[in-house]
C-alpha positions in Angstrom: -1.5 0.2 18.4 -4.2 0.8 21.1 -2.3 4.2 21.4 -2.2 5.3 18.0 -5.4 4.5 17.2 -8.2 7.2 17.9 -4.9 9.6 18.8 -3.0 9.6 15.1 -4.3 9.5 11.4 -3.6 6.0 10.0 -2.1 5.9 6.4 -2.1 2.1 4.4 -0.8 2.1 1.1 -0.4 -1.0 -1.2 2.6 -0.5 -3.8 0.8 -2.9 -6.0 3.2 -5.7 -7.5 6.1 -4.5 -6.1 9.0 -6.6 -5.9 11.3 -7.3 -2.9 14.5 -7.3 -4.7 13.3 -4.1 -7.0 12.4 -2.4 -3.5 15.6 -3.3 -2.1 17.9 -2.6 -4.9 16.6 0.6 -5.4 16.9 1.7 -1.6 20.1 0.6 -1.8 21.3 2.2 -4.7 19.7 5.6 -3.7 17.3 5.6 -6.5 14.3 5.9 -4.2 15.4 9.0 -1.7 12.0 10.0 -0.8 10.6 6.4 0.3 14.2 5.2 2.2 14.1 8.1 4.2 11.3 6.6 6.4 12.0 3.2 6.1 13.3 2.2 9.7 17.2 1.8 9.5 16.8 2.9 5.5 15.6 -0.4 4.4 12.6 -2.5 3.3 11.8 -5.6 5.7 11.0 -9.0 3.7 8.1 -10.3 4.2 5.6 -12.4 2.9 2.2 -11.3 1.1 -1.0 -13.0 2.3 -1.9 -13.7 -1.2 -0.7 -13.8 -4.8 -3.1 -11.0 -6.6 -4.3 -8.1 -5.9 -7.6 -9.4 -4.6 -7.1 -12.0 -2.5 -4.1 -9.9 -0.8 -6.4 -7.0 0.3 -9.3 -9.0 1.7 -6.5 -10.5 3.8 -5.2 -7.0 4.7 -8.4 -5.4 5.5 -8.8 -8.1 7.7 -6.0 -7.2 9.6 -3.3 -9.8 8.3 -0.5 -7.7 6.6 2.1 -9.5 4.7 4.5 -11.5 7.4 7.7 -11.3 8.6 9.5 -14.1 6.5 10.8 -16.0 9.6 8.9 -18.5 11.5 6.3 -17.0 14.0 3.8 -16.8 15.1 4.5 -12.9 14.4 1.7 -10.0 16.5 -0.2 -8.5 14.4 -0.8 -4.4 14.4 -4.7 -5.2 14.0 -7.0 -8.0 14.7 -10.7 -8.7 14.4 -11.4 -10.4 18.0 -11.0 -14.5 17.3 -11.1 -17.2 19.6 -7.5 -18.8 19.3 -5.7 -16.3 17.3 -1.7 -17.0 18.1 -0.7 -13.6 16.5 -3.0 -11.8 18.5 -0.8 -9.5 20.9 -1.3 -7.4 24.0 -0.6 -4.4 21.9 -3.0 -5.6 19.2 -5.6 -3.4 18.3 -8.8 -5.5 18.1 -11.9 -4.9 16.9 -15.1 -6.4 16.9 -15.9 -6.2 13.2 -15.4 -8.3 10.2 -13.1 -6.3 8.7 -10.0 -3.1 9.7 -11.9 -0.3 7.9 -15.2 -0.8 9.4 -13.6 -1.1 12.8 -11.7 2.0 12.7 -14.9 3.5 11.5 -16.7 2.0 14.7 -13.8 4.3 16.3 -14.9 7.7 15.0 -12.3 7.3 11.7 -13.1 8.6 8.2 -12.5 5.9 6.2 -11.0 7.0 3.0 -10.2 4.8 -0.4 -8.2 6.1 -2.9 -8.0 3.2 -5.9 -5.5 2.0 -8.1 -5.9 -0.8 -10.4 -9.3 -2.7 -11.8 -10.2 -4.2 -8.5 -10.8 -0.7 -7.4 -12.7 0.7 -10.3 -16.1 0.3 -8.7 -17.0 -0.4 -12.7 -19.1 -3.8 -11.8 -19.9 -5.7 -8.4 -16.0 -7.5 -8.2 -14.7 -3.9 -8.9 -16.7 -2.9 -5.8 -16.3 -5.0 -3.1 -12.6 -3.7 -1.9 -13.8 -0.4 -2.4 -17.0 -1.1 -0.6 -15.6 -1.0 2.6 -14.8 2.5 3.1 -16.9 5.3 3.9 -15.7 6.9 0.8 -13.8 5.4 -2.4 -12.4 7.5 -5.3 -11.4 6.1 -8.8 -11.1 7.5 -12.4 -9.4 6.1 -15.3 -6.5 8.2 -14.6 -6.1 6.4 -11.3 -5.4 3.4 -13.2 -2.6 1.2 -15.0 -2.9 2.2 -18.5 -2.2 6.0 -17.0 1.7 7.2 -16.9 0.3 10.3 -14.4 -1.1 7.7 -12.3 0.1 8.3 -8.9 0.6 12.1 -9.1 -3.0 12.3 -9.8 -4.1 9.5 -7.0 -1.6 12.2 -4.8 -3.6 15.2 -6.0 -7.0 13.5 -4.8 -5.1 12.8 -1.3 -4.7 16.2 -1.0 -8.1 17.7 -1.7 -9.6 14.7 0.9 -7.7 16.2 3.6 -8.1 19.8 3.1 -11.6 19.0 3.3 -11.3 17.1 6.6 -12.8 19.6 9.5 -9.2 19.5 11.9 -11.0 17.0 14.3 -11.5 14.4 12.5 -9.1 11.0 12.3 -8.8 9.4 8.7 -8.0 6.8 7.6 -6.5 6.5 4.2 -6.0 3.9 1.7 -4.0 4.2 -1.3 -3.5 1.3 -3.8 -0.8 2.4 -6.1 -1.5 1.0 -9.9 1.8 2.4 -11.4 3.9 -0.7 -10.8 1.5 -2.6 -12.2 1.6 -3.9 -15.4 1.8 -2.2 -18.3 4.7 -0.2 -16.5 7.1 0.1 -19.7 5.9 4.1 -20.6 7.6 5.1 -17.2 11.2 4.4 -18.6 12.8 7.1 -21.4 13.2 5.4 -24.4 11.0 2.1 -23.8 8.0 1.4 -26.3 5.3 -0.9 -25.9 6.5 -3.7 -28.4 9.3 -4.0 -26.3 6.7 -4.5 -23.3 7.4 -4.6 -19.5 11.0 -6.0 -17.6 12.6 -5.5 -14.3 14.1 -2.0 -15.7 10.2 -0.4 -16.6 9.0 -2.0 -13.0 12.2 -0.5 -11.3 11.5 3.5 -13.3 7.8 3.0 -11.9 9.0 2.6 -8.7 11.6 5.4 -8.9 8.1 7.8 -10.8 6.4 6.7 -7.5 9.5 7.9 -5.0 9.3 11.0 -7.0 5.7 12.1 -5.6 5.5 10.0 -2.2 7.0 13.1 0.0 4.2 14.8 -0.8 1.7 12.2 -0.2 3.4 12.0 3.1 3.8 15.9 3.7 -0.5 15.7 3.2 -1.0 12.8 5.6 1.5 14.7 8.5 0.1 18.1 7.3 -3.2 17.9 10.4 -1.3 15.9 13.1 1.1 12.8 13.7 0.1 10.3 11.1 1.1 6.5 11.4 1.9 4.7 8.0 2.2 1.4 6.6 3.9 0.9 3.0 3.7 -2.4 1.5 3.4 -4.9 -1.3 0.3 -6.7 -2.0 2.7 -9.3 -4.5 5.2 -9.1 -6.5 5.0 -10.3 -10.2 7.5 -12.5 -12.6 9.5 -11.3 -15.5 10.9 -14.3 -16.8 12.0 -15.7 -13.5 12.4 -19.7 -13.7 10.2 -19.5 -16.8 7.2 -17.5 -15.5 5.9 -14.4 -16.2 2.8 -12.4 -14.0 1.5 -13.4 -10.7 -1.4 -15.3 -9.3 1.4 -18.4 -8.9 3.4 -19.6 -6.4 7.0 -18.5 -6.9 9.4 -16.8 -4.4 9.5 -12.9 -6.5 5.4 -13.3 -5.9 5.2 -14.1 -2.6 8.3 -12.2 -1.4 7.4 -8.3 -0.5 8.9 -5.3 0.8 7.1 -3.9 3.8 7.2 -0.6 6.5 6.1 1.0 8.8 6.9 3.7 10.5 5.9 7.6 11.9 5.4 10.7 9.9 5.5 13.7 12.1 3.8 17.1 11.5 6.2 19.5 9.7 8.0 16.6 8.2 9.4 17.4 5.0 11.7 14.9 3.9 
């Protein structure tokens, strides 16, 4: 990572709620062409998230601890504030001396850029603007957000205008929390209604709406220079499973995430 970073643009993007099993069913099954095609080998890695909602996950994350490998570790991390004692601090760690990852890439001459998802990012009251406090600059409307079936082809549109406006020089960084597998999800599947309400199949269309508009999310990000990418899971969420429903609890389809990461190369059209 101390090679990448100040050299290549630096894409994070949270696939909020995301399920392992979802993730890898669909890869498997070929309903998600556009995301398996960069997934090392053409599949998801389990892992486990640092938290159990949306919250707590990304102030984990910003501080460097991305969800873990699910076998015992201690695992290097890509990023690391500098800590006396950390075990999963590597040689190849990039460490910084601030609290958090954004402000210490922006200590490094990165625009720090966050593109928001769901409420936590809404900037609407002081909880809805600490995760977005953070970056340099944070973008959020309405449409952004879960209640909106256009969600992520309009957080995709806003990528795009950041980084044509970027003078050539300049690293970002970009955040992108995706909202449209959060709950309510059930509008992204033909036929579904809303007394019917969310299930594994609406979760499963949202993720195969979101494969639909990722390439060019990723054709923007490699559009300047090489562009390094993380794709995760901040949680997963219940649907029924063992009698629970939502997140914010301890059970193995909340804790259990698919994670990436991987190159994308300028002229990359995949």
């Amino acid at each position: 990572m101390n090679e990448i970073v100040g050299r290549d643009d630096l894409l994070f993007v949270t696939l909020d709620t995301l399920r392992y099993d979802v993730a890898a069913e669909s890869a498997a099954a070929g309903r998600t062409p556009n995301l398996t095609a960069r997934l090392p080998g053409g599949r998801w890695e389990r892992r486990h998230a640092p938290g159990s909602f949306t919250y707590a996950s990304h102030q984990a994350m910003f501080a460097g601890f991305l969800p873990t490998p699910a076998t015992q570790g201690p695992h290097p991390r890509l990023f690391a504030a500098r800590f006396d004692g950390s075990e999963s601090t590597a040689e190849r760690t990039f460490v910084h001396d601030t609290p958090d990852l954004v402000s210490g890439l922006a200590a490094v001459g990165y625009r720090t850029v966050c593109i928001g998802g769901v409420g936590f990012f809404n900037r609407k009251g002081p909880l809805g603007s600490v995760l977005p406090g953070f970056f340099q600059e944070s973008h959020w409307e309405p449409e952004f957000g879960v209640t909106s079936p256009v969600s992520f082809e309009a957080q995709v549109d806003r990528a795009e205008e950041v980084i044509a406006g970027l003078p050539q020089e300049q690293r970002l960084f970009l955040f992108v929390n995706v909202s449209a597998l959060h709950q309510p999800n059930w509008f992204h599947l033909p036929g579904a209604d809303h007394a019917a309400g969310d299930s594994l199949a609406t979760h499963t269309a949202a993720l195969e709406y979101v494969d639909r508009h990722a390439g060019r999310l990723f054709g923007a990000m490699s559009s300047r220079r090489r562009c390094f990418a993380v794709v995760c899971s901040d949680h997963g969420t219940a649907y029924g499973d063992d009698g629970w429903s939502g997140h914010r609890l301890g059970h193995e389809v909340v804790w259990t995430v698919p994670y990436a990461h991987f190159f994308l190369n300028p002229g990359d059209t995949r």
